[in-house]
C-alpha positions in Angstrom: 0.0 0.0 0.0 1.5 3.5 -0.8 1.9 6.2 1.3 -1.5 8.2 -0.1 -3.6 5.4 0.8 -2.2 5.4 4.5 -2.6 8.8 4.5 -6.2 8.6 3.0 -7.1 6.2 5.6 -6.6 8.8 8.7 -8.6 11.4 6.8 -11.8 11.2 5.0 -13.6 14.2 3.6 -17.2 15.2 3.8 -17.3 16.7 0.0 -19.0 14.8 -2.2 -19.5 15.7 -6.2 -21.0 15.0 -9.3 -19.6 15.1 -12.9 -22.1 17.3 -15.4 -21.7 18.6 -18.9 -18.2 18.9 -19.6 -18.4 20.2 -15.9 -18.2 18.8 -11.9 -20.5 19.9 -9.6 -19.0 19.8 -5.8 -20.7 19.7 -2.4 -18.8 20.8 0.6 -20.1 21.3 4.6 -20.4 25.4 3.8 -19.8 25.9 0.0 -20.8 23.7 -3.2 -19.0 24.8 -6.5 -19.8 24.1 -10.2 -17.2 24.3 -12.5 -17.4 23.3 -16.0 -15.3 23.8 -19.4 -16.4 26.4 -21.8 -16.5 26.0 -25.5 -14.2 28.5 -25.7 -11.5 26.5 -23.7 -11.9 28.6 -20.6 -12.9 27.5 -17.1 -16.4 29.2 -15.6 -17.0 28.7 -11.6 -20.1 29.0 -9.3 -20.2 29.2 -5.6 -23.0 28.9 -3.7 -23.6 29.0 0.3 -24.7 25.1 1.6 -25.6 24.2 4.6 -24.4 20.7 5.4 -22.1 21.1 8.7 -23.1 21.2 11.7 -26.0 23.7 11.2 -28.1 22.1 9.0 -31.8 21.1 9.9 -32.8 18.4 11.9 -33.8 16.1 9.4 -30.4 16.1 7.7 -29.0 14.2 10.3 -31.5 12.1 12.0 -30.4 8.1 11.2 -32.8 6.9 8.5 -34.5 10.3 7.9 -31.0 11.7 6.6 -31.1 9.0 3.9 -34.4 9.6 2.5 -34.1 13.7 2.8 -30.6 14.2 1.8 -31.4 11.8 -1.1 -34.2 13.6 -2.5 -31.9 16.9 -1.9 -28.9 15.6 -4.3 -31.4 14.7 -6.9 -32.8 18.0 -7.2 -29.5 20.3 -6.8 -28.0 17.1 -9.6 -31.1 17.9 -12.0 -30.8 21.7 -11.6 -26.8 22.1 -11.9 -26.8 19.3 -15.0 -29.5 21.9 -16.8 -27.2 24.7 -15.9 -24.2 23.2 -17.7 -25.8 22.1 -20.2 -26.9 25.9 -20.7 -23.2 26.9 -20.8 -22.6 24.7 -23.6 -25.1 26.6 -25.9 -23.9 29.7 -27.8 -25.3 33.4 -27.0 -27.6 33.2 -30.2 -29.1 29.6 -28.8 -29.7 31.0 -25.4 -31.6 33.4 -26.5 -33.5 30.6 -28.4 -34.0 28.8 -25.7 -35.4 31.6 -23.4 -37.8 32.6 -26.0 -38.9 29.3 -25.9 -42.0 28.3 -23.6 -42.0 24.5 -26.0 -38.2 24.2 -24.6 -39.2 24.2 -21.4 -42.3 22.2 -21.1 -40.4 19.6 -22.9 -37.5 19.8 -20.0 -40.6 19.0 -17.9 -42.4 16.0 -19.9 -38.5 14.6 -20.4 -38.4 14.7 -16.3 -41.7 12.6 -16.0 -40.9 10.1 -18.7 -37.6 9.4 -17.0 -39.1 8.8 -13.8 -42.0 6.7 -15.8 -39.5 4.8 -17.2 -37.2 4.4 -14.0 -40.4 2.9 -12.3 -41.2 0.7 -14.7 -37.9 -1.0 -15.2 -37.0 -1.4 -11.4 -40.6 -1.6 -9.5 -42.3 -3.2 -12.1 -40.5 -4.9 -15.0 -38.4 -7.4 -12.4 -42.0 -8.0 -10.1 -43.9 -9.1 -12.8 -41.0 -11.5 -14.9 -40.4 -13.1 -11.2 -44.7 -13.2 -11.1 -44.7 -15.2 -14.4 -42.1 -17.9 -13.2 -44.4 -20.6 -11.3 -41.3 -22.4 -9.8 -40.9 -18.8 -8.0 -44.0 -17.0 -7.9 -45.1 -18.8 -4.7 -41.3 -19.3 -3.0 -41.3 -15.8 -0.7 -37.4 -15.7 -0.4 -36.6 -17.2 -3.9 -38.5 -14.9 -5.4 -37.3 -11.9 -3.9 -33.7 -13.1 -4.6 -34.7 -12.9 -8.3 -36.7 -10.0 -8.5 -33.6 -8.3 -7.2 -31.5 -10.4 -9.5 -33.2 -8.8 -12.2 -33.1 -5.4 -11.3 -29.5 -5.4 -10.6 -29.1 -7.2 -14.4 -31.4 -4.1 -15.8 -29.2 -1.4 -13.9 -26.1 -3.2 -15.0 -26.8 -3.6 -18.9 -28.3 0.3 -18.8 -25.0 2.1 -17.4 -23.3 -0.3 -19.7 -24.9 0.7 -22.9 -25.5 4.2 -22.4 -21.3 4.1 -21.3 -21.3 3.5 -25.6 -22.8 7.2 -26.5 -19.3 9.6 -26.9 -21.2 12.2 -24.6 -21.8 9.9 -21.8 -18.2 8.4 -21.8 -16.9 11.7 -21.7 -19.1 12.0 -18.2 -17.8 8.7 -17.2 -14.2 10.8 -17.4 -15.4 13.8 -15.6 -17.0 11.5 -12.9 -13.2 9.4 -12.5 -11.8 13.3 -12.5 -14.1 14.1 -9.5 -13.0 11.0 -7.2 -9.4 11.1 -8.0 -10.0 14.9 -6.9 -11.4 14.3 -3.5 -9.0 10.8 -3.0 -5.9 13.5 -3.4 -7.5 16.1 -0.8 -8.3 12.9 1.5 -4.7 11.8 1.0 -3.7 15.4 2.2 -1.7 16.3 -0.7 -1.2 19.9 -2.7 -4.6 19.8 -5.6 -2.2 19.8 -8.7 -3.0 17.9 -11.9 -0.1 15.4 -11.1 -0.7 14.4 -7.9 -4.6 13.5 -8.5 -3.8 11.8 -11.7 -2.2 9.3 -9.2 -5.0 8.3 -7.1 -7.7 6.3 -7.9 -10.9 6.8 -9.8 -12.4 4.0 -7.3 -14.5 6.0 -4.2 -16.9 3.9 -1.3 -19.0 6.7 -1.5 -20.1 7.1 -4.7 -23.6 7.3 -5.9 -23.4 4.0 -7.7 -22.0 2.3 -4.4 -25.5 3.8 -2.9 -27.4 2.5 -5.6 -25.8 -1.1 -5.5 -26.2 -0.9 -1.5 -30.1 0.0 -2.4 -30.7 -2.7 -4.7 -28.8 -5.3 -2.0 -30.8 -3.8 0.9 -34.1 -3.9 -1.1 -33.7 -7.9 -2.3 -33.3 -8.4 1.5 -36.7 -6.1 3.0 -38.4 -8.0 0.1 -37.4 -11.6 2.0 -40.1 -10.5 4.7 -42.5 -9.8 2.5 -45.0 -13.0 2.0 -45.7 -14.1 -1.8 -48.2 -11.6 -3.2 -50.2 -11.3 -6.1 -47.7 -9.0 -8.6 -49.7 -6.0 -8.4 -49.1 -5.5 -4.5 -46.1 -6.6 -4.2 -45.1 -3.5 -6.3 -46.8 -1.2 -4.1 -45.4 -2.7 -1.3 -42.1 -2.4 -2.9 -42.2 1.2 -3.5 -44.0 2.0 0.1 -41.0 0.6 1.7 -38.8 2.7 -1.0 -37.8 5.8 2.3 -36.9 3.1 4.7 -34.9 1.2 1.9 -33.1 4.0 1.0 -32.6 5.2 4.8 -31.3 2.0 5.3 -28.7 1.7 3.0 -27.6 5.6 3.4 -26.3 4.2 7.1 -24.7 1.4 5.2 -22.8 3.9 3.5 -22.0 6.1 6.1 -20.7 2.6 8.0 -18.5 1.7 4.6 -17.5 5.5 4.3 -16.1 5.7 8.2 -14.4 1.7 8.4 -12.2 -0.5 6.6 -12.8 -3.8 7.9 -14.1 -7.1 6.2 -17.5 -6.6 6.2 -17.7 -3.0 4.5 -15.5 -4.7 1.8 -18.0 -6.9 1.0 -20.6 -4.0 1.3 -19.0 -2.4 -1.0 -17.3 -5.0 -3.9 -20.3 -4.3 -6.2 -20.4 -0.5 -6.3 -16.9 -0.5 -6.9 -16.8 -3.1 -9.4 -19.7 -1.3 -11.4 -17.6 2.1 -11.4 -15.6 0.1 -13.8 -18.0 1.0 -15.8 -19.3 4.8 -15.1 -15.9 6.2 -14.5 -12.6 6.7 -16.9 -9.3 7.9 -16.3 -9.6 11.9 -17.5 -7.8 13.5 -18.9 -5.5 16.9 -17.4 -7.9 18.9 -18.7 -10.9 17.7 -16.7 -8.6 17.2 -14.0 -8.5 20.5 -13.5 -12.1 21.5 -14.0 -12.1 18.9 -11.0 -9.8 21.4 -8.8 -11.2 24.1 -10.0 -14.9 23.0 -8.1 -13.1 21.4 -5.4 -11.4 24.0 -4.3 -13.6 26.7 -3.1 -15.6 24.1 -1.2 -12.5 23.0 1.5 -13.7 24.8 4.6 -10.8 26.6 6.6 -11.4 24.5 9.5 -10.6 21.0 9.2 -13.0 19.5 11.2 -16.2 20.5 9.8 -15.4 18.6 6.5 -14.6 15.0 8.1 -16.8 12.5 7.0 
């Protein structure tokens, strides 16, 4: 083991990020940042104030109620800053387009609700109903589950792997390995310079795909109690249970994020064997679109950003 990852291991930091539009959003305890690449070649930067230390509301750090609410939170501030640097892309005379254009925007809207359609159908529905049709399974409680979740974790798999095909997503899948080798070289306590974060690795425990593997996993195993149903409530069931599933597994990855020990390895084998898959080593340039959100959102004292 080098000397980064020893280092790494005494520190870990609260920022988390997200990789946009040939941009990186990041999230620290009092700042979150957006920086993204202009067509021009330049480098354009946001700050905003967050609220994520030690004053933020109750329901931020309640066990279980933290998953669900700070879940529902990165969604929306992920949805809002992908728009915005997608915006930036866009040149002054299709901006203006855009604005102009009340059809732009209620087509933003209708592409929201068929993306949630569509996620509902292919991980609530799709796996409950192919598990339903199988009469060596349909009755068997546990079996059943185990394959529903099977299923879904096939779907989720084969999706990130085909979209990963489409130039502008693999480009993403760069920016995404740019943001964790980012935060693993300000967890290993080193100076934010393209070479030293080209060294670490692209591999982080608390990614967003860790948390969705951890969901899935936690999901198959709430479903176990659940006694064989006709299909059609065992999909409401499923997505009733949906807060505490995801509250659930938030503590899971808050436990992987904090310890190194056998069983958070295990926890989290999948998640970072699927970010295989959705990230790529970057390139210097996104590296330092990387720095460049990271940056403002290191808080001067130290302890408000450990994990």
């Amino acid at each position: 083991m080098s000397n980064n990852q020893n280092t790494s291991e005494k520190f870990r930091s609260k920022i988390g990020g997200q990789a946009l539009i040939e941009g990186i959003m990041m999230l620290g305890p009092n700042t979150g940042a957006m920086a993204c690449r202009l067509p021009d070649g330049t480098v354009d930067l946001e700050t905003w104030e967050e609220n994520n230390g030690k004053g933020a509301p109750w329901y931020r750090k309640v066990p279980l109620v933290r998953g669900c609410t700070n879940f529902v939170i990165s969604l929306k501030k992920g949805y809002k800053y992908m728009m915005r640097s997608a915006e930036k892309q866009l040149t002054d005379e299709e901006k203006k387009e855009q604005e102009s254009s009340a059809f732009f925007t209620v087509m933003m809207y209708i592409g929201v609700i068929i993306g949630i359609v569509m996620a509902v159908g292919l991980f609530a529905v799709l796996p409950k109903w192919i598990a339903g049709m199988i009469p060596e399974v349909r009755d068997r409680r546990i079996l059943r589950s185990l394959v529903e979740g099977i299923i879904k974790i096939a779907i989720f798999v084969a999706y990130m792997a085909l979209v990963s095909l489409m130039k502008d997503i693999r480009r993403q899948y760069m920016y995404h390995g740019a943001e964790h080798k980012t935060i693993a070289c300000h967890e290993a306590e080193l100076p934010l310079t393209v070479e030293n974060v080209r060294k670490q690795t692209r591999f982080h425990k608390r990614c967003g795909t860790s948390f969705i593997f951890i969901v899935l996993i936690v999901g198959i195993l709430m479903m176990c109690l659940i006694p064989a149903m006709e299909t059609w409530k065992r999909i409401l069931v499923g997505l009733a249970m949906l807060p505490l599933i995801v509250g659930i597994s938030y503590e899971f990855i808050r436990l992987a994020g904090n310890h190194d020990n056998l069983f958070t390895k295990i926890l989290s084998a999948p998640g970072l064997a699927m970010q295989r898959i959705t990230t790529r080593e970057p390139d210097d340039s996104m590296i330092e679109i990387a720095i460049a959100a990271l940056t403002p959102c290191i808080p001067q004292d130290k302890t408000e950003d450990k994990w």
